[in-house]
C-alpha positions as CSV (number, residue, x, y, z in Angstrom):
1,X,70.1,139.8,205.0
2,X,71.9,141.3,202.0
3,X,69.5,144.2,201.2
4,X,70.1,145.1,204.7
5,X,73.9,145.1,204.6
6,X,74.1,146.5,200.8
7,X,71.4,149.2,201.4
8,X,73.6,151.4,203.9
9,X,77.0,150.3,202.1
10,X,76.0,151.3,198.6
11,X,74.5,154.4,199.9
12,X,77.5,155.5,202.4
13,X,79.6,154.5,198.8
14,X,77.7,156.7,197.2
15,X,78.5,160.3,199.0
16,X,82.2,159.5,197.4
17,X,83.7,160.4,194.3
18,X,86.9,159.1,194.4
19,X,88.8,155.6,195.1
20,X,86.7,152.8,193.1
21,X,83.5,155.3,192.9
22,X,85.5,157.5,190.1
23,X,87.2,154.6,188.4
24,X,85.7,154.5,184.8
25,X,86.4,150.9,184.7
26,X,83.6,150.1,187.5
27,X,80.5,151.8,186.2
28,X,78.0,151.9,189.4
29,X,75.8,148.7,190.0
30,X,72.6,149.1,191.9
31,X,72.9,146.4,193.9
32,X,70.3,147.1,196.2
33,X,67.4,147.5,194.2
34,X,68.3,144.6,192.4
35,X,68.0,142.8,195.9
36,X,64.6,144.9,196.4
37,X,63.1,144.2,192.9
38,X,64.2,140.2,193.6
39,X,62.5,140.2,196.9
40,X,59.2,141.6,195.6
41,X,58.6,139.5,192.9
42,X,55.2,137.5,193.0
43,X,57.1,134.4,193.5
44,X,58.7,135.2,197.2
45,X,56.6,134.7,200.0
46,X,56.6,137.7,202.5
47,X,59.9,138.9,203.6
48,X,60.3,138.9,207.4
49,X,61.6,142.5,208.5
50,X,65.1,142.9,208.8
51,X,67.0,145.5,210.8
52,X,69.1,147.4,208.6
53,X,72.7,147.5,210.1
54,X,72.3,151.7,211.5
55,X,75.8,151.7,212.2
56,X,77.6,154.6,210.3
57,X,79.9,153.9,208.1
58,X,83.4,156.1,208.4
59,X,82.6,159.3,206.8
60,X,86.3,160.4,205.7
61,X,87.3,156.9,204.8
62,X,89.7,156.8,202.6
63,X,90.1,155.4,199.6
64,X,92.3,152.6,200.2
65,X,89.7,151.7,202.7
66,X,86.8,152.0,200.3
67,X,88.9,149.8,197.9
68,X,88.8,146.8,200.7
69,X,85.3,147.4,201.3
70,X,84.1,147.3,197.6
71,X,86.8,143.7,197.7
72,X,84.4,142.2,199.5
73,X,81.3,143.7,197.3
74,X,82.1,142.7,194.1
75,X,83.8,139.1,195.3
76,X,80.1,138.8,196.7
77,X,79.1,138.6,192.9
78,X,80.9,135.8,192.3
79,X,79.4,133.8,194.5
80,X,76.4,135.2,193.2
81,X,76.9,133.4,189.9
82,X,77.3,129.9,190.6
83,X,74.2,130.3,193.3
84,X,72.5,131.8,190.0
85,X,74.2,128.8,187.7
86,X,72.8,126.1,190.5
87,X,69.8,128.0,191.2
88,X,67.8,129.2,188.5
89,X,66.1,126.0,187.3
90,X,64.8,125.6,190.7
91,X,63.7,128.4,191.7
92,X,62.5,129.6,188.6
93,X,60.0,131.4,187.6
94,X,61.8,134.1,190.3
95,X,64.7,136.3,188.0
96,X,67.4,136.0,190.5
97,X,68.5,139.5,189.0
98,X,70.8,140.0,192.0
99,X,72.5,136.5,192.0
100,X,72.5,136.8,188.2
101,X,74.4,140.1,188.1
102,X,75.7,141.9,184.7
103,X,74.5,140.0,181.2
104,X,78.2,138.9,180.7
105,X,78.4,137.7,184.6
106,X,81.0,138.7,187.0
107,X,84.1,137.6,185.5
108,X,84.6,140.9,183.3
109,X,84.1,143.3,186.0
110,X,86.2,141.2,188.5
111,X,89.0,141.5,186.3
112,X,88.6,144.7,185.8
113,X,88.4,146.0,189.8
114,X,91.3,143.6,190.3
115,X,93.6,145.4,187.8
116,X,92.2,148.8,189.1
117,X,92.9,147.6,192.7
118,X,96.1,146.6,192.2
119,X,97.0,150.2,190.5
120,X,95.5,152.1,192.9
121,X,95.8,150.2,196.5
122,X,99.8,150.2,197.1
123,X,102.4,150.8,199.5
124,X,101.8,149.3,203.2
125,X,99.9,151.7,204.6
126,X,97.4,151.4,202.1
127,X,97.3,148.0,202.0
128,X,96.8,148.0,205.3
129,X,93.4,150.3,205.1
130,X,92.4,148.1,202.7
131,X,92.2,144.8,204.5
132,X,91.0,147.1,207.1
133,X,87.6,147.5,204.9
134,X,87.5,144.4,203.6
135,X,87.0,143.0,207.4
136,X,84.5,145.9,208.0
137,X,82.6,144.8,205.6
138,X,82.6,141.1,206.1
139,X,82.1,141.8,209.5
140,X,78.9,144.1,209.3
141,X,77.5,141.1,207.2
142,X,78.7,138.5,209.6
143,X,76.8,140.9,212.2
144,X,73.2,140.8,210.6
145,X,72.8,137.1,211.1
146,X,71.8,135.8,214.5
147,X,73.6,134.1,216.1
148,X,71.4,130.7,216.9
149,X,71.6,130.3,213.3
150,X,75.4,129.7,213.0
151,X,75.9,126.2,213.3
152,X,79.2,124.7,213.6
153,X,80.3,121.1,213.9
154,X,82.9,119.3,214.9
155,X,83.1,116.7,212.3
């Protein structure tokens, strides 16, 4: 499921080169092949497809948007690394490269697109496109699982 939602968002990121694609603090990651090389490693059973989400992203977004978008992105690696931290005893010999992230973990480049965020992203209108991403994107995830396998309960 996240191959198929960071496929199409790193490469729609990719065709920009301004925002938080410019910013030398936030060299690019390749997500994505990180996810790929993870997925075919001898120790995963065979993938099920997964329809990539086909839905174009906004061509002229602007950066402010782009900002909230890559929020949600690179908050994603922090999750990563306690799955990693929890996870990489059991599931060893898999490398988890994509849950593992940067050598020096997520913490560094979090602060870093935080700062670069907060200097970049202001005024109200801006703000504004930003949380505007930052829902896109958590809802174009949100859209790629089923919807039998969201289980709620009330207790």
């Amino acid at each position: 499921m996240l191959l198929a939602w960071i496929a199409p968002l790193e490469a729609w990121l990719s065709t920009f080169a301004d925002g938080p694609q410019a910013h030398p603090m936030l060299p690019p990651l390749a997500r994505a092949a990180l996810l790929a090389n993870d997925l075919a490693h001898p120790s995963m059973p065979p993938a099920q497809p997964m329809p990539f989400d086909d839905r174009p992203w906004p061509a002229r977004a602007s950066a402010a948007y782009r900002w909230g978008v890559c929020y949600v992105v690179e908050g994603s690696q922090l999750g990563g690394a306690v799955l990693y931290q929890r996870l990489k005893q059991q599931l060893a010999p898999h490398p988890l490269s994509y849950l593992q992230g940067e050598r020096h973990g997520p913490g560094p480049r979090w602060r870093a697109f935080m700062l670069a965020l907060r200097e970049q992203v202001q005024g109200e209108h801006a703000i504004a496109e930003a949380c505007r991403g930052a829902r896109d994107a958590f809802d174009r995830i949100l859209a790629l699982r089923a919807p039998q396998d969201c289980r709620f309960s009330n207790g």
